[in-house]
N, C-alpha and C positions, 0 to 999 in steps of 0.2 A: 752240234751246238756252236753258234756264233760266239765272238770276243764277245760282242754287247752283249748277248744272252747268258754269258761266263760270269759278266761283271754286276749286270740283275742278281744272281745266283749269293754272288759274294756277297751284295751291300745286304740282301735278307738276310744272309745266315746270318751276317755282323749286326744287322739292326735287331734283331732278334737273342741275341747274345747281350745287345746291351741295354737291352730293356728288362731282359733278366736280372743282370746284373748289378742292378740299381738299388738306389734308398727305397727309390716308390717300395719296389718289390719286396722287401725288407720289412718296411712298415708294415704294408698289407698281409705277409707272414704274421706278424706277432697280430693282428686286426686279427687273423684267422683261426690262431691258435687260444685267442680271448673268446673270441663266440663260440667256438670248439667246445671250451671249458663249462661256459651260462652254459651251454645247452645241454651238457652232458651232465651238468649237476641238475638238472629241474625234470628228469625223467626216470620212471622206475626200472634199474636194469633188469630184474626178473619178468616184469612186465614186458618187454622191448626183448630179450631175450625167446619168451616165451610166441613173442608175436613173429619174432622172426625165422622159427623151430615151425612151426604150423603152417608158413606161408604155402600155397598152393604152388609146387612145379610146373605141372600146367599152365595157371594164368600167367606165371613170371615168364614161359616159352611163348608164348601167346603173345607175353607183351614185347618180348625181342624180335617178334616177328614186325607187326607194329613199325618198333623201331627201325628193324633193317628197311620196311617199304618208305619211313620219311627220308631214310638217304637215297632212295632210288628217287624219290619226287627232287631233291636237292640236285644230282642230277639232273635229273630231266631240265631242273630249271636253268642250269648252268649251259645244258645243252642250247636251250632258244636262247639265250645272251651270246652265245661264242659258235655260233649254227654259220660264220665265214671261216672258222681255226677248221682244220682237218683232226678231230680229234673225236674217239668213240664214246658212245656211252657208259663201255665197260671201264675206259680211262677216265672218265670222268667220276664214274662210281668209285674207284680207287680213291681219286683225287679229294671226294668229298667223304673216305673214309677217314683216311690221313686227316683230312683239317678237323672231324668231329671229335676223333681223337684227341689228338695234338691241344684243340680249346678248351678237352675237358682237363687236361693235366697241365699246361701250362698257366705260369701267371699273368695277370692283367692282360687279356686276352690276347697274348703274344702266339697263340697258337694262329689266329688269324691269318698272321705271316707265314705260314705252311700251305695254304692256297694260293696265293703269289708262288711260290718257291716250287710246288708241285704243277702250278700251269703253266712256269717256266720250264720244269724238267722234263713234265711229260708231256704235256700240250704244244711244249715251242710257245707259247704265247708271253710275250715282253712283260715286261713289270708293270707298263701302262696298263695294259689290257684287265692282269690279275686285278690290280687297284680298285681300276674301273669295274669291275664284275664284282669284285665283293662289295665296294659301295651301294651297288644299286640294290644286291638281292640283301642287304644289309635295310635299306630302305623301306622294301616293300616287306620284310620281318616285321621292322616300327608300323605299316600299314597294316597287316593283316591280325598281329597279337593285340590290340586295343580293341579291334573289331567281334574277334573270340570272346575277350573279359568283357566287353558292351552286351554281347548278347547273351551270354552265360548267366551276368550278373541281373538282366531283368529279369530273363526266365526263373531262374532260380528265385527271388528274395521278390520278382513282382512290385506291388507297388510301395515294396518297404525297403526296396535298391536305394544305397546310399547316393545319392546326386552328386555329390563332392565326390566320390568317385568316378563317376558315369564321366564328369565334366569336366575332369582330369585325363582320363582315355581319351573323348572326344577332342580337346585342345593338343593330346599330343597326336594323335590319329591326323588332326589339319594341320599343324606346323610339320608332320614329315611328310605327308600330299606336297606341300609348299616347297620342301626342300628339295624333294624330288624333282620337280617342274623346272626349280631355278636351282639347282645345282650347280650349270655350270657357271653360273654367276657368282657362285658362294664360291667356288675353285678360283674364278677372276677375281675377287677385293681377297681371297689369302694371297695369290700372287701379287696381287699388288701392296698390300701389307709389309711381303714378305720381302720387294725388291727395295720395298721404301726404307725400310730399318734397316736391311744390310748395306745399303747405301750409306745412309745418314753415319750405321759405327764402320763406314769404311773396310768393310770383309767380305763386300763383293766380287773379289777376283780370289776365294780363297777356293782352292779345288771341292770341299764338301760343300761348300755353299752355290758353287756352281751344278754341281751335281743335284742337289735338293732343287734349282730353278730348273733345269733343263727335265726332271721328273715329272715338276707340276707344268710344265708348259706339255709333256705329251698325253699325262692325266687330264687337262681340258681341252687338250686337238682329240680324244678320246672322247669326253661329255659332247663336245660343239658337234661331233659326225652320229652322237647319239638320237636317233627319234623316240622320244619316253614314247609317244602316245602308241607308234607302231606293236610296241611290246608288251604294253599294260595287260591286255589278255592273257595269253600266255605267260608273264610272269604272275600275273594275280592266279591265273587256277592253280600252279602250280605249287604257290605259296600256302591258299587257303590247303592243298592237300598237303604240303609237309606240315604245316602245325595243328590239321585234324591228325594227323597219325601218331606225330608229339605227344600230342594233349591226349588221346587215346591212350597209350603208352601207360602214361602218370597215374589215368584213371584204371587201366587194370594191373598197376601193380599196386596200388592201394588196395583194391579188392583183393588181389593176391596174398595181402598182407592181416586180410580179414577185418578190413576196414569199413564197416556201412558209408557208402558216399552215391551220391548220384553224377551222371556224369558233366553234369553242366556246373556245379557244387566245384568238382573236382578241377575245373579249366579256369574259373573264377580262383579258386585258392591257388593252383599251381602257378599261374603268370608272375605272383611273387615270388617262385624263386626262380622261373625265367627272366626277370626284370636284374635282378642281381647279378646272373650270372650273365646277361649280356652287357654290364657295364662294369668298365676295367681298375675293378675293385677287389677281384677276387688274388687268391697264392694258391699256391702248388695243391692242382686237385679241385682248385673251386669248394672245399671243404670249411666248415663255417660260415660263408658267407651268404652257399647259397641254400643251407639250413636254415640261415638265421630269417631270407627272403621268401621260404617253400612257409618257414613256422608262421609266419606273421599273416602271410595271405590264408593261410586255411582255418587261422586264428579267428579271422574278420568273418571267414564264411560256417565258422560255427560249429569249429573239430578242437578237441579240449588239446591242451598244450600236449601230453604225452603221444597223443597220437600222431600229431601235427608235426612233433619232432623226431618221434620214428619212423613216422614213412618219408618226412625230408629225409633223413641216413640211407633209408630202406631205398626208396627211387634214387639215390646218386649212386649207390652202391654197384645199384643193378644197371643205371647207364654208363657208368663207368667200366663194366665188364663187358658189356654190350659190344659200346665202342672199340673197348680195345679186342675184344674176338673178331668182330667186323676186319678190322685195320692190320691185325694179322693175316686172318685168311687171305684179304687182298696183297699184301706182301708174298705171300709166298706163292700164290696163281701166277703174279707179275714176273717173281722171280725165275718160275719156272717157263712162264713164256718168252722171257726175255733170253735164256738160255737155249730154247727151240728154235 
């Protein structure tokens, strides 16, 4: 590993430490242990007890199965982005166990910074690179999850689909089309934002502030050598299959959970608490907030509060174990090859 590759390694862990360790994270804590609380008093525990005693082994194996194929597709997808890094699949698979992990227990999606830090350690790939890979399969996520809930939610409700929702998917479905395109245009007016104000309060020769410019000048020498249009394919299939597997996932551990749902019912209500849990709002565990975003969507699509807030616990429960069996096994294959 290179000095520069050393000092990538450092500013993540540190940036990552202090995003932990902040008010944000703080506030959002007690935010989490508030909706924790609503949610845990509005549901019958013998009921929720009883529902979670009966859940089917099978369908819960079934749906970890599922899950372990949306990391392989995550993978796959990281592969056609970084397909000039010399790096395997089975490293990548690692690397994309690590960060599914890492974001479902960290707060305010600090886990994020575990795939930089991992396609530093094991890829060799610079902090640009990470940046730029998770921006973009970050993008085509906003692309592909409004186009799921678009289609879920006609099939399902027909010609009684809320519009205001439909037209709220579709607006944000084109503003991240848009983003994507002119990305690195959005990277150029923050750099230039950013050179303009550290000028103006005179803290432009201070060594963090040089170190934050000289990051985003090789995060947009990164977008400017990007061709979206070459990759479109290839990151679009492999998008649409991790959040068919996802959204699979959701729907048979609800059935697991003896839940009457259909499966298009089940991708329309679940985006709510994908929607949550992908914006850096959540504390320790994603717990709360992304109940409070699973409760409300399955609310709108017409599953009475108790159930809606059981199987939110029941599904976080089960990908939270999921993940971290996945992120173990991988730990310890590595460790033992790394040893051989």
């Amino acid at each position: 590993m290179t000095m520069n590759e050393r000092i990538d390694n450092t500013a993540i862990i540190e940036e990552r430490k202090k995003r932990i360790l902040s008010l944000r994270t703080a506030v959002f804590f007690i935010i989490s242990i508030a909706l924790m609380i609503i949610l845990l008093n509005r549901i019958d525990f013998s009921e929720t007890y009883k529902t979670f005693k009966n859940a089917s082994i099978t369908l819960l194996l079934l749906a970890c199965g599922s899950y372990l194929m949306s990391g392989y597709f995550k993978a796959l997808r990281f592969s056609v982005l970084l397909h000039d890094i010399k790096i395997s699949m089975w490293q990548l698979f690692i690397i994309t166990s690590y960060h599914n992990f890492f974001n479902m227990v960290l707060p305010a999606r600090t886990g994020e910074l575990t795939l930089i830090y991992y396609l530093n350690k094991i890829g060799n790939a610079d902090m640009s690179k990470g940046l730029h890979s998770l921006i973009i399969v970050r993008l085509f996520d906003f692309i592909i999850v409004p186009v799921f809930f678009i289609v879920s939610l006609v099939i399902y409700f027909g010609k009684d689909s809320s519009m205001v929702l439909i037209a709220a998917a579709i607006a944000f479905f084109i503003l991240t089309c848009l983003a994507l395109f002119n990305i690195k245009w959005i990277i150029f007016t923050v750099k230039t934002i950013f050179t303009t104000i550290t000028n103006r309060i005179k803290i432009h020769d201070r060594p963090v502030v040089k170190k934050i410019h000289s990051l985003i000048n090789r995060v947009l020498d990164e977008f400017i050598d990007f061709n979206t249009a070459r990759y479109i394919p290839g990151l679009t299939l492999t998008s649409i299959l991790i959040w068919f597997h996802l959204y699979l996932f959701f729907f048979i551990v609800i059935r697991a959970l003896g839940i009457d749902v259909n499966f298009f019912q089940s991708v329309a209500g679940a985006t709510g608490g994908v929607i949550t849990n992908v914006i850096p709002v959540n504390s320790f565990g994603s717990f709360g907030t992304l109940e409070a975003g699973w409760t409300g969507g399955f609310m709108i699509v017409g599953m009475t509060e108790q159930h809606a807030i059981t199987t939110g616990f029941g599904s976080h429960i089960v990908t939270l174990c999921a993940s971290a069996i996945i992120s173990c096994v991988c730990f310890i294959f590595r460790k033992i090859s790394i040893k051989e």
